[in-house]
C-alpha positions as CSV (number, residue, x, y, z in Angstrom):
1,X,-12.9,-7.9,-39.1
2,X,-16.5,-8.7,-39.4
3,X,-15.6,-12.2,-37.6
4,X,-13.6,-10.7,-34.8
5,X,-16.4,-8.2,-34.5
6,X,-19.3,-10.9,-34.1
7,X,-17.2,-13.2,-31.7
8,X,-16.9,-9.9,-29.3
9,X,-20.7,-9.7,-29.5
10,X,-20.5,-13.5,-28.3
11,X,-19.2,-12.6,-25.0
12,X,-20.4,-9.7,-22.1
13,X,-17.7,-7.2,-23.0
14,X,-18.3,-3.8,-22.9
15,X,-16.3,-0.6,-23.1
16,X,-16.6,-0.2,-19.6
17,X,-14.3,-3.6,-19.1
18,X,-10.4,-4.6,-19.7
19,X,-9.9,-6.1,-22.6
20,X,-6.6,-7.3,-23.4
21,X,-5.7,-9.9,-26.6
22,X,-2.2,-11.4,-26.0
23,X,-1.6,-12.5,-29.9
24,X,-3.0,-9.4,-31.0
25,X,-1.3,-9.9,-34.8
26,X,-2.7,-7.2,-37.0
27,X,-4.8,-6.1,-34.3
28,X,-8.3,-6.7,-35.3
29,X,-9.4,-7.6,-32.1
30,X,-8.3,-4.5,-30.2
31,X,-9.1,-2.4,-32.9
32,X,-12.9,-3.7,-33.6
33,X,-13.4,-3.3,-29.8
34,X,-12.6,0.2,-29.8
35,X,-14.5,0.7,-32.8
36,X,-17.3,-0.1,-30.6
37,X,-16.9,1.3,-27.7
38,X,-16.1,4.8,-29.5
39,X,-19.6,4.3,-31.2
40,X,-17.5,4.2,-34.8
41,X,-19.9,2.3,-37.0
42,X,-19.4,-0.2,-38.9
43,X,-18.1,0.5,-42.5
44,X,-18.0,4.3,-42.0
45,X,-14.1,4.5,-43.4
46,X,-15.3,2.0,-46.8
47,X,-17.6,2.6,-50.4
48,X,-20.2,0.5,-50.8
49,X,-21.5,-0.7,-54.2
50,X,-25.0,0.6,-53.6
51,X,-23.7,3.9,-53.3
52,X,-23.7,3.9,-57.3
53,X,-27.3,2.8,-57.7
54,X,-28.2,6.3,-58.0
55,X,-31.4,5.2,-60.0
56,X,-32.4,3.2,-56.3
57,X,-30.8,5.6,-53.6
58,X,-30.4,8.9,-53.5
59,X,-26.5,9.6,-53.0
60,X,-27.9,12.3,-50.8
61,X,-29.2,9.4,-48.4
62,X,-26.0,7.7,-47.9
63,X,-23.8,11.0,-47.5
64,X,-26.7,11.9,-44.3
65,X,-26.3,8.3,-43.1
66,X,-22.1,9.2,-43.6
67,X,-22.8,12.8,-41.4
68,X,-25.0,10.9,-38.7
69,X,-23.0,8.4,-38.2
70,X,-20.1,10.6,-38.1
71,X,-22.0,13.1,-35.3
72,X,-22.2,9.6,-33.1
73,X,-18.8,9.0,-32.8
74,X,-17.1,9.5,-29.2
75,X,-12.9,9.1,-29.3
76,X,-13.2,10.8,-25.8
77,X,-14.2,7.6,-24.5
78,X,-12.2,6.2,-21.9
79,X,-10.8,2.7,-22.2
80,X,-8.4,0.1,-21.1
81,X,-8.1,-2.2,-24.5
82,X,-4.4,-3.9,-24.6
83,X,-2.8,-5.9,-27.6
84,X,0.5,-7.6,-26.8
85,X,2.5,-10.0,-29.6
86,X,6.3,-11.4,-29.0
87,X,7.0,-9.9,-33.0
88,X,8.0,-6.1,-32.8
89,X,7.3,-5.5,-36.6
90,X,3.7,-7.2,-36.3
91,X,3.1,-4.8,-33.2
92,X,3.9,-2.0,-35.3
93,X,1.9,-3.0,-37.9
94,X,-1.2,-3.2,-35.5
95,X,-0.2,0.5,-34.2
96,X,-0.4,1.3,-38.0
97,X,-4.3,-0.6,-38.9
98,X,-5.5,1.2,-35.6
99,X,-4.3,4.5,-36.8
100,X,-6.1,3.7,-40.3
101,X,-8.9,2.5,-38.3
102,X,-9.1,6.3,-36.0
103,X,-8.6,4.3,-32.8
104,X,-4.8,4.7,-32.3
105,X,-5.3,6.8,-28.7
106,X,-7.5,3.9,-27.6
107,X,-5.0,1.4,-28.0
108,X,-2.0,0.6,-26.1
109,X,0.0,-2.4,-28.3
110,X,3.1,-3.6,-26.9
111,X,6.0,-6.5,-27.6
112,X,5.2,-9.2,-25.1
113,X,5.0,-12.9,-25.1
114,X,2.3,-14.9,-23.6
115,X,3.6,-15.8,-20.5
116,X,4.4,-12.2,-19.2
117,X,0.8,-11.7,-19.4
118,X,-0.6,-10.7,-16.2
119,X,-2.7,-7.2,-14.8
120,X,-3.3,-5.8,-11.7
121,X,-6.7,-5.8,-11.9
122,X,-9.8,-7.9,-11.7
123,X,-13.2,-8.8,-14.0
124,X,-11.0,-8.3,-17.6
125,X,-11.1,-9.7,-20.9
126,X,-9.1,-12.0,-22.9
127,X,-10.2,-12.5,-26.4
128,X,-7.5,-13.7,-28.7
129,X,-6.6,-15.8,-31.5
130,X,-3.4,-17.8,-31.1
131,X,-1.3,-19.6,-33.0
132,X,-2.6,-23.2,-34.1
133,X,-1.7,-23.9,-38.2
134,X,2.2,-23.5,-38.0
135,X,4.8,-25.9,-36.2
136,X,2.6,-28.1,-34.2
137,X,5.2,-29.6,-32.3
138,X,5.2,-26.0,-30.7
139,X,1.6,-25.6,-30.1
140,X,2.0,-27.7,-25.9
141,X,4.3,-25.6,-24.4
142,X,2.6,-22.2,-26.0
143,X,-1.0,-22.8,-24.6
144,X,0.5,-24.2,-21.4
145,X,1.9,-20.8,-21.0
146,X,-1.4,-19.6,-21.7
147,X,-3.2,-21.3,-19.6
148,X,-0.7,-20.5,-16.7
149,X,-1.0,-17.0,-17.5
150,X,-4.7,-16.9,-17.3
151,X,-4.6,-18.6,-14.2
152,X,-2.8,-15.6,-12.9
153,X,-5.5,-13.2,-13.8
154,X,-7.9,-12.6,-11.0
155,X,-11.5,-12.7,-11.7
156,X,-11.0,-13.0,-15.3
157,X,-12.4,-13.9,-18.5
158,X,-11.1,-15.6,-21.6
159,X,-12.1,-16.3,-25.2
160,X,-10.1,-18.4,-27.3
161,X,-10.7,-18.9,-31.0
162,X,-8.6,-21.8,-32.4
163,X,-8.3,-24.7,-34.3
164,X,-6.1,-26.4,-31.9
165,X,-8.4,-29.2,-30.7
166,X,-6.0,-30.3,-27.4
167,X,-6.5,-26.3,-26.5
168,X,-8.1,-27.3,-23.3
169,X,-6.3,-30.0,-22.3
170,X,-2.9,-27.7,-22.0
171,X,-4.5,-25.0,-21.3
172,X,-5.4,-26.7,-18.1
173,X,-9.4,-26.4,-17.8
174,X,-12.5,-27.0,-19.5
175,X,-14.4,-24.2,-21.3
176,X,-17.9,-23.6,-20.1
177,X,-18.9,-23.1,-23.6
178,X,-17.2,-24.6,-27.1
179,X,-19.5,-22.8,-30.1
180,X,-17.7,-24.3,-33.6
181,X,-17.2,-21.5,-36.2
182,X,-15.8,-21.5,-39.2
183,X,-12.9,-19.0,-40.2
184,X,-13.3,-19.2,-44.0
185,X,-12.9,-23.0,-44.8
186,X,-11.0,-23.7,-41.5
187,X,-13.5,-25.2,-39.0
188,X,-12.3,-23.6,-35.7
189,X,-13.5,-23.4,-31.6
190,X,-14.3,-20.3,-30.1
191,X,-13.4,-21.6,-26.3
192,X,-15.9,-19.6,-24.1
193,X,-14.1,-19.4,-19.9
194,X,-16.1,-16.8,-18.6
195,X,-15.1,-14.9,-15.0
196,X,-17.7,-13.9,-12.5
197,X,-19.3,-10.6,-12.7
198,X,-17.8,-7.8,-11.1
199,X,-20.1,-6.4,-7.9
200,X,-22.7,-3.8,-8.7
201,X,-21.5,-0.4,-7.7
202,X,-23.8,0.7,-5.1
203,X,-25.7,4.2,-6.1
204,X,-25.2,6.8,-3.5
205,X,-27.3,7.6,-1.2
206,X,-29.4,11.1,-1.3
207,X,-28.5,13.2,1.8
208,X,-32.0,14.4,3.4
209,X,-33.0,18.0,2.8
């Protein structure tokens, strides 16, 4: 979670944008953006260990920092965040964390592969973490379709952590950006393809008095 959470912060998304993560899995990407863009902070549904140094901190302290952060929280929030994945029981298992997580109603999850990804509209967000230990042989064809399906997506941006090192070559372009992070001991890319910006919205004008 904390990983998925800092390689959001890597890119421009905000709640005010599409985000949709194709290989959703457990759902940690969809979930941790929501999380943010409801304002839920981080570690509000956890202990911490220095809630028992009562000789240090006041317990008082930490149940106010509980209430305020608590008070900040916004689930009326309108969002579009998306999290497809081709295994039904895996989806419902993401519907399940974001339940846990108070974010079920910002969600939509569905069963869909890859290359039925597409959206209507522009300037969105792909951040996703596809397959790249298991069944190599596989691992072509699966970010062609990737690539193909991002392609489709007008205006778009896309994030891609992975191991995978030909990621670019089938996914058919050349990130702008290629920042190496480590997943535990697994050295892995964090493939950066950012979109343009949408167009300011003009403010509108004052009528004269």
């Amino acid at each position: 979670e904390t990983l998925a959470a800092a390689l959001i912060k890597l890119t421009p998304w905000n709640k005010n944008r599409i985000l949709v993560d194709p290989f959703c899995g457990s759902g940690t990407f969809p979930i941790e953006a929501a999380m943010m863009g409801a304002n839920i902070a981080p570690g509000m549904h956890r202990e911490f260990q220095a809630q028992k140094w009562e000789n240090i901190v006041s317990p008082k302290l930490f149940a106010r920092g509980f209430e305020e952060a608590e008070s900040l929280v916004d689930l009326s929030v309108e969002m579009e965040i998306q999290g497809y994945d081709i295994d039904p029981q895996i989806v419902k298992a993401a519907r399940e964390n974001a339940k846990r997580a108070g974010v079920d109603g910002l969600i939509h999850f569905q069963q869909r592969p890859v290359h039925h990804l597409s959206h209507p509209k522009k300037y969105g967000f792909v951040i996703t973490n596809p397959p790249y230990g298991e069944e190599k042989e596989d691992l072509p064809a699966l970010y062609r379709d990737m690539g193909k399906a991002f392609a489709g997506l007008d205006g778009w941006s896309e994030y891609v952590i992975t191991a995978y090192e030909d990621a670019e070559r089938y996914i058919g372009k050349k990130a702008a950006k290629n920042r190496k992070i480590y997943n535990g001991m697994m050295k892995t890319y964090f493939y950066m393809f950012p979109g343009p910006k949408p167009p300011r919205r003009k403010k509108p004008e004052q009528s004269e008095a």
